[in-house]
N, C-alpha and C positions, 0 to 999 in steps of 0.2 A: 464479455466482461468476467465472464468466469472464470477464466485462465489468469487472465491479469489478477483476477483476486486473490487467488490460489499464490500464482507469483510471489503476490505483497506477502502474503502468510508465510511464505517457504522461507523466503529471506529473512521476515521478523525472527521467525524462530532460529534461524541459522544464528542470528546475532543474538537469541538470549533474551530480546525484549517483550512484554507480555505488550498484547495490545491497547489496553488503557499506557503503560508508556509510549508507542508509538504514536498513536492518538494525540497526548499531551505534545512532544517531541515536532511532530506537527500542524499543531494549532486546530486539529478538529476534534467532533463529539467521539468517543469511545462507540456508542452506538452506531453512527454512520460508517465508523472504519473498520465494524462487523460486517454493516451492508455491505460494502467494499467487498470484502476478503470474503463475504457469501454468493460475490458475482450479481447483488441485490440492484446495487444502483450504478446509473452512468454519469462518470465520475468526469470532472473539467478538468481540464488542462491544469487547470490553476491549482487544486486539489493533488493534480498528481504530481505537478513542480514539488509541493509541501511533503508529498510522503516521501518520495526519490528524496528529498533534501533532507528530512530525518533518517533517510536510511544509507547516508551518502553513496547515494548513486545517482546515475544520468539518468531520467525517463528512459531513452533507449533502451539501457541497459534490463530495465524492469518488462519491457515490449520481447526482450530479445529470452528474458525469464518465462515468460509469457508462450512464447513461438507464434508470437504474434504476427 
């Protein structure tokens, strides 16, 4: 999970967004999508449909950021 978090981070910042916007963006706590991007928690499917879709991208694509 640590890489995928890392992933989400590289990307957010490539695009400029702080993480309370991504968070917002979507639809979860600013502190959970710390955990995330700290490799803290195992995050659901459903959770990462939400980030990938505020950061328009495919899951895959975020896996394959990842070297998952």
């Amino acid at each position: 999970m640590v890489d995928l978090g890392a992933a989400i981070r590289k990307t957010r910042k490539k695009l400029g967004l702080s993480q309370e916007a991504l968070a917002i963006d979507a639809g979860l706590d600013r502190s959970y999508m710390g955990g995330i991007e700290r490799g803290e928690h195992n995050i659901s499917v459903v959770n990462m449909q939400k980030i990938a879709d505020a950061l328009s991208l495919k899951i895959s694509k975020l896996f394959e950021k990842a070297d998952l």
